[in-house]
RODO-2510 file (C-alpha; in nm, 4 decimals, decimal comma):
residues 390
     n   res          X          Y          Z
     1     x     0,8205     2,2097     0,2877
     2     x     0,9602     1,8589     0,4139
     3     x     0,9946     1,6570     0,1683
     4     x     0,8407     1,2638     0,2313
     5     x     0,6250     1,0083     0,0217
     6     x     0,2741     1,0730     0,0119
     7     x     0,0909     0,8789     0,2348
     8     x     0,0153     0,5396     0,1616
     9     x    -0,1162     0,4059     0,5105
    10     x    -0,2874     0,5019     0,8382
    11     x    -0,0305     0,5408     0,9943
    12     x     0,1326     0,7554     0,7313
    13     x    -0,1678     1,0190     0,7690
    14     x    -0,1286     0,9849     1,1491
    15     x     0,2045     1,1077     1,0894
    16     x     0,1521     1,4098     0,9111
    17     x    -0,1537     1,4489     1,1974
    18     x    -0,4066     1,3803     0,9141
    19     x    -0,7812     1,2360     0,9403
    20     x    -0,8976     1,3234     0,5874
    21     x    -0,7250     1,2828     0,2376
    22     x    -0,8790     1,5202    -0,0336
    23     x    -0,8091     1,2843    -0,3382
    24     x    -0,6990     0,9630    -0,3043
    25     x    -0,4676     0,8202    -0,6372
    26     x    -0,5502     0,4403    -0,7144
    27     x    -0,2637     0,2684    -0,9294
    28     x    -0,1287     0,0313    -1,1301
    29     x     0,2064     0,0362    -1,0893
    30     x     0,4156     0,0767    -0,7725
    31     x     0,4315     0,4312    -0,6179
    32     x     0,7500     0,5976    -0,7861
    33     x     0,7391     0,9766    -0,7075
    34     x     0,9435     1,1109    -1,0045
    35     x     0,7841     1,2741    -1,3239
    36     x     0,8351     0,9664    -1,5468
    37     x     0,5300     0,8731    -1,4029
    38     x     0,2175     1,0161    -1,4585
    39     x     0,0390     0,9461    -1,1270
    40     x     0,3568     1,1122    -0,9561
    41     x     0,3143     1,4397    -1,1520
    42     x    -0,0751     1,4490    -1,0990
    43     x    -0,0695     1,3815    -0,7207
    44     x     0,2417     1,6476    -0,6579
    45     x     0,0547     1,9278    -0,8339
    46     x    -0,2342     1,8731    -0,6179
    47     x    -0,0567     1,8814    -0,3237
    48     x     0,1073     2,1637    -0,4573
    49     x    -0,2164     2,3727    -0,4579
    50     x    -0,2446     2,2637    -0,1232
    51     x    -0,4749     1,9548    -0,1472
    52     x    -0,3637     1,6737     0,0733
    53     x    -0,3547     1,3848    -0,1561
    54     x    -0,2328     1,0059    -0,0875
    55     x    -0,1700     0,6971    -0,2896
    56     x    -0,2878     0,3722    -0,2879
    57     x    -0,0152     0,1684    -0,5596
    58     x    -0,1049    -0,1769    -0,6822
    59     x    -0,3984    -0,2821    -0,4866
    60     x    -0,5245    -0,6522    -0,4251
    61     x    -0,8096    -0,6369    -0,6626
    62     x    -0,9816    -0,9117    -0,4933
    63     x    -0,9823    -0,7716    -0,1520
    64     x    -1,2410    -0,4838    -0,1623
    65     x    -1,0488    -0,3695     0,1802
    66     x    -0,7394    -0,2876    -0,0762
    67     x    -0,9774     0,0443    -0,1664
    68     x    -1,0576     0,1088     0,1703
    69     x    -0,6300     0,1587     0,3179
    70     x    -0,6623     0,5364     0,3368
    71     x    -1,0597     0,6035     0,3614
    72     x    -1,3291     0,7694     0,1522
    73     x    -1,0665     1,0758     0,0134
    74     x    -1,3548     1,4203     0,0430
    75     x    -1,3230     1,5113    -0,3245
    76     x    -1,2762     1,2303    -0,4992
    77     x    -1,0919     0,8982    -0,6455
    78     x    -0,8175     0,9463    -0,8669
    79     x    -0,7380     0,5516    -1,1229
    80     x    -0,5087     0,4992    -1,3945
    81     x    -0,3673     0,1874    -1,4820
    82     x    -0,0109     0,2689    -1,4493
    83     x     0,2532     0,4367    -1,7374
    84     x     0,0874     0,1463    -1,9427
    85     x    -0,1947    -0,0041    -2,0793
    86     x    -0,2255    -0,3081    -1,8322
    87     x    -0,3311    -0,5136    -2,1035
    88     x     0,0558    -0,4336    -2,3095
    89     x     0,1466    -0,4573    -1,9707
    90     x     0,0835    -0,8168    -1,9278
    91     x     0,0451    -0,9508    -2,2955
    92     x     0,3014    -0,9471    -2,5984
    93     x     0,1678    -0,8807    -2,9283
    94     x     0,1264    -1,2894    -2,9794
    95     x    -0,1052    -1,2261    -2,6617
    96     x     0,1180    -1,4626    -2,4429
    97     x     0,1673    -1,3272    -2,1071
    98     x     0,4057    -1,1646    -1,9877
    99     x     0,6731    -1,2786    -1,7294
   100     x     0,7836    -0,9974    -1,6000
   101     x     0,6260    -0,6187    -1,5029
   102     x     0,9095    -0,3767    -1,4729
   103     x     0,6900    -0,1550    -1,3220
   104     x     0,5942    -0,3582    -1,0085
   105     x     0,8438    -0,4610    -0,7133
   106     x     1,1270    -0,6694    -0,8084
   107     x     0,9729    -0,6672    -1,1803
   108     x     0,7244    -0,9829    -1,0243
   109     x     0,4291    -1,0529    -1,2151
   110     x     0,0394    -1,0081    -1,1819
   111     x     0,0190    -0,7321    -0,9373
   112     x    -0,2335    -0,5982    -1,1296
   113     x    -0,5601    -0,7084    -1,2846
   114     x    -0,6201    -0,7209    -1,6867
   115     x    -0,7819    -0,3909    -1,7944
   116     x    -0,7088    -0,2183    -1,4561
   117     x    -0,9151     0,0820    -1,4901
   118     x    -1,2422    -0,1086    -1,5042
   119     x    -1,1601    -0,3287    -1,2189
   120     x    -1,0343    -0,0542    -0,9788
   121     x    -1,2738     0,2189    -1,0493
   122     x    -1,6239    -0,0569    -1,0110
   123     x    -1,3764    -0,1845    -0,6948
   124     x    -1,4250     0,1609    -0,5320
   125     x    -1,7325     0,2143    -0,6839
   126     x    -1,8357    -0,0835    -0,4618
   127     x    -1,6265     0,0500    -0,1751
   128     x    -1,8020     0,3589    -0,1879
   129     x    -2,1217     0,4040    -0,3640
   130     x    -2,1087     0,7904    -0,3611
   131     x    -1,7771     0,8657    -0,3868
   132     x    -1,6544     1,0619    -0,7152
   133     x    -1,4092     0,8500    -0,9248
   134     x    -1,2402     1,0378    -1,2263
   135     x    -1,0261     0,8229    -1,4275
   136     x    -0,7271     0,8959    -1,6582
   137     x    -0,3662     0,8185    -1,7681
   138     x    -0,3001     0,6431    -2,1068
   139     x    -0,5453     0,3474    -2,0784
   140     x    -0,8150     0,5369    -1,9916
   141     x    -0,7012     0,7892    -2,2699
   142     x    -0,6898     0,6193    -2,5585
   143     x    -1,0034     0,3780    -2,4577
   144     x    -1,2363     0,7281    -2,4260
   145     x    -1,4536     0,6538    -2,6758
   146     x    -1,5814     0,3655    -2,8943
   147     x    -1,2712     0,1423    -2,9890
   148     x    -1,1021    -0,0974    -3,1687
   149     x    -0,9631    -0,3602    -2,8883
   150     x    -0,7020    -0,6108    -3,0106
   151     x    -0,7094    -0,8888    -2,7047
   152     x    -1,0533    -0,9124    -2,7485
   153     x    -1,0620    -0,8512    -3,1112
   154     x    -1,3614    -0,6467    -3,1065
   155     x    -1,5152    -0,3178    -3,0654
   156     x    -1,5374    -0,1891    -2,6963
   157     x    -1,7376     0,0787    -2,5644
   158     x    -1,6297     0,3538    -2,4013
   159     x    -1,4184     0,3165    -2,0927
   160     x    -1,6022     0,5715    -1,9067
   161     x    -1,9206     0,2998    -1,9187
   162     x    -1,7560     0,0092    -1,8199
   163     x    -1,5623     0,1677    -1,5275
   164     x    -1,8293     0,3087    -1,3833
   165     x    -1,6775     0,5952    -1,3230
   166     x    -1,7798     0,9832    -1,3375
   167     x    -1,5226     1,1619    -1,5741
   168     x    -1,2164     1,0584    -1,7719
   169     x    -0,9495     1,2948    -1,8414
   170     x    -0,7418     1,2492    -2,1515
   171     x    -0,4222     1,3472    -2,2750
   172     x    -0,1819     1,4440    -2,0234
   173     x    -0,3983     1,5896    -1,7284
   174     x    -0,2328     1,8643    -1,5382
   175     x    -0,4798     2,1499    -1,6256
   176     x    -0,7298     1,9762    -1,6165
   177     x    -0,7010     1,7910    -1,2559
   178     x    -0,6365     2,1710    -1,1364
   179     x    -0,9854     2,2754    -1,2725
   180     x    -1,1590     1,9925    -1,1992
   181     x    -1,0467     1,9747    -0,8298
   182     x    -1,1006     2,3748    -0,8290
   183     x    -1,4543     2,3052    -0,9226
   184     x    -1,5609     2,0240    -0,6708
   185     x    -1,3786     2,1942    -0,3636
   186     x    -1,6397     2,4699    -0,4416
   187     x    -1,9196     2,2342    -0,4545
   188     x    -2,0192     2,2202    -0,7846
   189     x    -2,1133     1,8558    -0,8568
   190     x    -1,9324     1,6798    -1,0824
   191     x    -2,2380     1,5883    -1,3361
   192     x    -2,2017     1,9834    -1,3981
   193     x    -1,8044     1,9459    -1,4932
   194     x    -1,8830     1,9639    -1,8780
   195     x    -1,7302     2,2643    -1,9717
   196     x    -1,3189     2,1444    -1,8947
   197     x    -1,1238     2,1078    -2,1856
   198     x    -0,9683     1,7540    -2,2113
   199     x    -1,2493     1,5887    -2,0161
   200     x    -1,4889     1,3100    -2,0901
   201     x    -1,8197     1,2699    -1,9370
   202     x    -2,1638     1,1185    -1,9811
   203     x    -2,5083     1,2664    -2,0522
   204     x    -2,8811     1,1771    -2,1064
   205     x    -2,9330     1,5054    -2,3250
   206     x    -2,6298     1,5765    -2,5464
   207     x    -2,7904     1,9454    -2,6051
   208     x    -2,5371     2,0012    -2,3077
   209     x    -2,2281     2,0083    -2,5085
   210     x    -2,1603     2,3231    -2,7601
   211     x    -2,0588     2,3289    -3,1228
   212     x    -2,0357     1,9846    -3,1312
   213     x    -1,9796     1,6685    -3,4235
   214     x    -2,1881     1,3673    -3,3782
   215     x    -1,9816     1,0592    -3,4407
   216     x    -2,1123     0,7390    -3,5674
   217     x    -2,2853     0,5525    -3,2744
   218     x    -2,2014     0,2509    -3,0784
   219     x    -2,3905     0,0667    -3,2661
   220     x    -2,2866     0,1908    -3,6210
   221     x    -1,9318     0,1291    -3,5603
   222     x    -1,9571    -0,2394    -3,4249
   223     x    -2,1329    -0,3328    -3,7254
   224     x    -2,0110    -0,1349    -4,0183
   225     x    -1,6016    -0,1081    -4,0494
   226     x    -1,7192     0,1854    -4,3025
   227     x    -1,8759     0,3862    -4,0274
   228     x    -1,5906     0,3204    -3,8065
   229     x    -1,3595     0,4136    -4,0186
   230     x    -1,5359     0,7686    -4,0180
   231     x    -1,5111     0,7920    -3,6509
   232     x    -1,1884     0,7245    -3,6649
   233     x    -1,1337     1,0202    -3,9119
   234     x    -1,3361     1,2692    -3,7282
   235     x    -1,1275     1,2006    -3,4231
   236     x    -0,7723     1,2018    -3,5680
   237     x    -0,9068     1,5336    -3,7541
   238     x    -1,0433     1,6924    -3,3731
   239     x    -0,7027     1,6345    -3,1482
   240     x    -0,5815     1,9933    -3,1576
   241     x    -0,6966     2,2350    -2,9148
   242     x    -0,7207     2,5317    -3,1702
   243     x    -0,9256     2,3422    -3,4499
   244     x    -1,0763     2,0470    -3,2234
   245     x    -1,4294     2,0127    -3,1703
   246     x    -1,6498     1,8460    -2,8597
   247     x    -1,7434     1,4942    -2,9857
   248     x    -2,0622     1,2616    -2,9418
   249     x    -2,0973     0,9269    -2,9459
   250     x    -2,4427     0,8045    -2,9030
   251     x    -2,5101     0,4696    -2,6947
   252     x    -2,8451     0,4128    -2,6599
   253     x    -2,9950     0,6331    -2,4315
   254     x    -2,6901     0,7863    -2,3022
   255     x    -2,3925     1,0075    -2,5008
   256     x    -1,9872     1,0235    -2,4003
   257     x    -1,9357     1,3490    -2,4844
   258     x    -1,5777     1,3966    -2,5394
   259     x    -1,4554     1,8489    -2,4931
   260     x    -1,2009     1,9761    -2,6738
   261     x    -0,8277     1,8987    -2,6399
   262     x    -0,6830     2,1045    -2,3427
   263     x    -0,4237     2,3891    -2,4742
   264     x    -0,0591     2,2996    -2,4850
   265     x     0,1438     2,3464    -2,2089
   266     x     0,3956     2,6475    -2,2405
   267     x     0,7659     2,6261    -2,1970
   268     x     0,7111     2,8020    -1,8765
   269     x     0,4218     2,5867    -1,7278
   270     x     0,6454     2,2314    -1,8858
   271     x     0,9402     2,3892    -1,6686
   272     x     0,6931     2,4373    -1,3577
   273     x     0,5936     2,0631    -1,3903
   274     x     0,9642     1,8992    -1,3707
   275     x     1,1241     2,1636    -1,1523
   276     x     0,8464     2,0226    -0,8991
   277     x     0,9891     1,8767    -0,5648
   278     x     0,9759     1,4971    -0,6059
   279     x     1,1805     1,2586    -0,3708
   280     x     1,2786     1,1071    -0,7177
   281     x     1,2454     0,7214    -0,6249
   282     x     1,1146     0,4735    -0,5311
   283     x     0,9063     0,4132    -0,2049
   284     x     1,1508     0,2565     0,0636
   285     x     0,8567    -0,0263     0,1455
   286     x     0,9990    -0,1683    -0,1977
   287     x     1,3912    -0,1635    -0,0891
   288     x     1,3778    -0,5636     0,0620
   289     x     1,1747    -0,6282    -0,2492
   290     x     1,3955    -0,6051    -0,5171
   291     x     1,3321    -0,2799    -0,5869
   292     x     1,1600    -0,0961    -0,9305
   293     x     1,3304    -0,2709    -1,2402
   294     x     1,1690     0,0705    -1,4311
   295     x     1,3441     0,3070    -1,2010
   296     x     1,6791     0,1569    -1,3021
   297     x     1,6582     0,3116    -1,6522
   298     x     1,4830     0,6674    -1,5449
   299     x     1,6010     0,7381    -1,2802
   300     x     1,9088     0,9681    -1,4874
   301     x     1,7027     1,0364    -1,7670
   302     x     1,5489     1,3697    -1,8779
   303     x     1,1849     1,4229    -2,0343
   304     x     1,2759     1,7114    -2,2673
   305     x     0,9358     1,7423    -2,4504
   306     x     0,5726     1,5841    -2,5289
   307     x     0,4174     1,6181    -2,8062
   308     x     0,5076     1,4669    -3,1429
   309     x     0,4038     1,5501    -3,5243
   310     x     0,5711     1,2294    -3,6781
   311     x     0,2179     1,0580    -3,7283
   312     x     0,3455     0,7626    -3,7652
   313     x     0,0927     0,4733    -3,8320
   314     x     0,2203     0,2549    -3,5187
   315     x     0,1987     0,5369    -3,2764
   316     x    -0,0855     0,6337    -3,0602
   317     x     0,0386     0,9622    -2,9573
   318     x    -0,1369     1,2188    -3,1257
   319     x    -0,4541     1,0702    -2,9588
   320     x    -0,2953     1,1130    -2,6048
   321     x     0,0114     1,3930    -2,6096
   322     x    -0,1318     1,5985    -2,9452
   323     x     0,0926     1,7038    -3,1937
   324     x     0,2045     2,0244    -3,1221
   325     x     0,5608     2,0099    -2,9617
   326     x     0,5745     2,1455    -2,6051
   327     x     0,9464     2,1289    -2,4710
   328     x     1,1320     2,2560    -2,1853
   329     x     1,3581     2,5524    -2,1576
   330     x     1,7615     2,4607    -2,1405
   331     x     1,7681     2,5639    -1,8113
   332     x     1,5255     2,4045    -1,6317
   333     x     1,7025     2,0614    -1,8483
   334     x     2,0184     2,1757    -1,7104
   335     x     1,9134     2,1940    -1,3352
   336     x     1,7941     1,8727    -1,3378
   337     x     2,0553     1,6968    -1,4969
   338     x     2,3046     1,9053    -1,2028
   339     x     2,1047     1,7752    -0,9535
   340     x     2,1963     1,4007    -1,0898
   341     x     2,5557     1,5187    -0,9529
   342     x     2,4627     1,4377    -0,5714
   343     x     2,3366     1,1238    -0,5750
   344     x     2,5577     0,8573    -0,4832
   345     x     2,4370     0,6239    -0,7700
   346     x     2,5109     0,8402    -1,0517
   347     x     2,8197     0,7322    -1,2427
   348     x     2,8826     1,0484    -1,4509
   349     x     2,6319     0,9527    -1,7685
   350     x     2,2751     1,0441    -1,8396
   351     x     2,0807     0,7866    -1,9693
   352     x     1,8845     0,9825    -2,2018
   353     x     1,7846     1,3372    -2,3023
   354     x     1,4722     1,3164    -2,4969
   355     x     1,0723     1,2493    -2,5529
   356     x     0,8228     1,1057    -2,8010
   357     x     0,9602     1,3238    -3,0858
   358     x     1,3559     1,2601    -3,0679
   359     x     1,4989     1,6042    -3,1403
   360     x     1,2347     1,8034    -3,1849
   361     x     1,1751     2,0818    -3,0245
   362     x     0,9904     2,3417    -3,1682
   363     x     0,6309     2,3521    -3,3034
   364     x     0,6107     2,2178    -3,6987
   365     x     0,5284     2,5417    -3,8438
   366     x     0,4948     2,9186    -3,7423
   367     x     0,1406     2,8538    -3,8623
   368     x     0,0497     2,6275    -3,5773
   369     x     0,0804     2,9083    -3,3239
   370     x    -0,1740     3,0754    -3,4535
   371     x    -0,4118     2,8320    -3,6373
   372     x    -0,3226     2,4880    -3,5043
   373     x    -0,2175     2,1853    -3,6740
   374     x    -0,3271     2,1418    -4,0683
   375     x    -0,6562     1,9041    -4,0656
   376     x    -0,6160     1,7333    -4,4249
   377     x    -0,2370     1,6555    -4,3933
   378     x     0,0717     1,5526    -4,2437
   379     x     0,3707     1,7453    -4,1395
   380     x     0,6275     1,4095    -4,2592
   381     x     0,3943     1,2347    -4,4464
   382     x     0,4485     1,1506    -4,7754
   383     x     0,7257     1,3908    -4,7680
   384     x     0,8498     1,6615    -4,5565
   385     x     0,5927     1,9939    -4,5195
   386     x     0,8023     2,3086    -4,6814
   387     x     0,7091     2,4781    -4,4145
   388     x     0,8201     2,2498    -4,1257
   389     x     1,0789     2,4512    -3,9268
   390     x     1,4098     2,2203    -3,9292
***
């Protein structure tokens, strides 16, 4: 295969003699195709499989016509709001606004709207009243269900409700874009898609979902911290995908029924994933612009593993990567880090080896394998497990 970008115009697709995209990607940050970013990994293992997929990075919000650069894509919409939340994008924690998005051309400003997800998915939505939109990445992640939202210091619903969208993936996404495009390409309608692990989707009758807990509702957590608190339990306690259960939260008439956490990857399928082609930069229409101020940092560093069982009390991870560790073999690190060797930019160092858990790189316990991660307590926390593997 030929290695380019994925198209991002007309005239891109009239280069590779195209007419139709299968899914089209929607994002929030400017089109980087290396696996630091999430919307690179999810489009390239689509087009892996053989789905032609293009991007659409950083669209004018305002401009409904933004939506509209590479047509209505036959499966469906792809949005996330970039390798951030666009709101700790944009605002420190004093909730003064930012000056500078390293993620965006020449690290300017404002190239995407507050709470991105929303906008862009009712944006196509609007564009395209019948089109499928599935939403994911880590805003749409960790805003699945009923939640706690600091810049507005208040409760929020769902994110699946206000986007207006059809299904939310959480966590990181790579089975479960596979089944879910599997599934529609057949022509099963995507109201049907609630059997996928690692999903999110909406319902009138929550007799749908199996062996399920009913969480608080809406209702009960915006008015009683008590009740909230309990959600907040029964989700912490449901993130593995040996011991997690499908969650509902009722609002109103209607329930977000959240599946159980997708499987871990294994060493072979995390090795699969970065030993992907990837052109491993930047798109050239951001060369004059000052380039990627992100890219600087990444573009010689290794992801070595996801997955993290620190549980620390300032780290949303275990809602989005889990905690069982899922790391890559030495030989698939060393490959990549060889293939640093050609580029004319490299000056003999790698930036950094590493992932959310430092130098971990084994699953806590031998237990885990078998039975998943411990419900009632922490592998760290108050003091080191006697089981952990160090």
């Amino acid at each position: 295969m030929n290695m380019d970008f994925l198209p991002m115009t007309q005239n891109d697709l009239e280069d590779r003699g195209w007419s139709e995209l299968d899914f089209v990607m929607v994002t929030g940050d400017a089109y980087v195709d290396h696996p630091s970013f999430g919307a690179a990994i999810i489009t390239r293992i689509l087009e892996r499989y053989g789905y032609k997929v293009g991007i659409i990075a950083q669209p004018d919000w305002k401009d409904i016509e933004s939506f509209k650069a590479l047509g209505k894509p036959k499966i469906a919409f792809l949005v996330n709001s970039g390798n951030i939340d666009s709101m700790v994008n944009h605002y420190t924690s004093f909730k003064k606004r930012r000056k500078e998005d390293v993620y965006s051309p020449g690290g300017e400003p404002d190239k995407r709207p507050d709470r991105a997800v929303i906008v862009y998915s009712n944006k196509i939505r609007e564009a395209y009243k019948d089109t499928v939109i599935i939403v994911g990445g880590i805003e749409a992640s960790l805003r699945r269900l009923g939640h706690y939202d600091y810049w507005d210091n208040k409760v929020r619903r769902s994110i699946l409700l206000d986007s207006s969208a059809d299904l939310l993936v959480y966590g990181m996404g790579e089975k479960a874009i596979l089944e879910i495009a599997e599934a529609l390409s057949n022509g099963i309608p995507v109201e049907e898609l609630t059997y996928i692990r690692g999903t999110v989707y909406k319902t009138k009758d929550k007799e749908r979902a199996f062996d399920f807990l009913e969480l608080p509702d809406f209702e009960q957590i915006t008015s009683d911290k008590k009740e909230y608190a309990k959600s907040f339990k029964i989700q912490f306690e449901n993130t593995d995908a040996i011991t997690g259960k499908t969650l509902v939260e009722r609002y109103g008439t209607v329930y977000v029924v959240q599946t159980q956490p997708m499987e871990p990857l294994n060493q072979i399928e995390m090795d699969d994933i970065y030993d992907m082609e990837y052109m491993r930069n930047y798109h050239p229409s951001y060369k004059n612009k000052g380039g990627i101020p992100a890219f600087d940092e990444i573009q010689f560093s290794i992801t070595n593993s996801r997955g993290c069982f620190g549980g620390c009390s300032f780290c949303a991870l275990t809602f989005h990567q889990g905690r069982v560790i899922q790391a890559r073999s030495k030989a698939s690190i060393m490959k990549e880090g060889q293939a640093f060797v050609g580029s004319p930019s490299f000056k003999g160092y790698i930036h950094d080896v590493g992932g959310p858990t430092a130098n971990f790189r084994k699953r806590a316990c031998i237990k885990q394998e078998k039975y998943g991660v411990c419900k009632d307590k922490q592998c760290l926390f108050p003091e080191k497990c006697n089981q952990l593997i160090v």
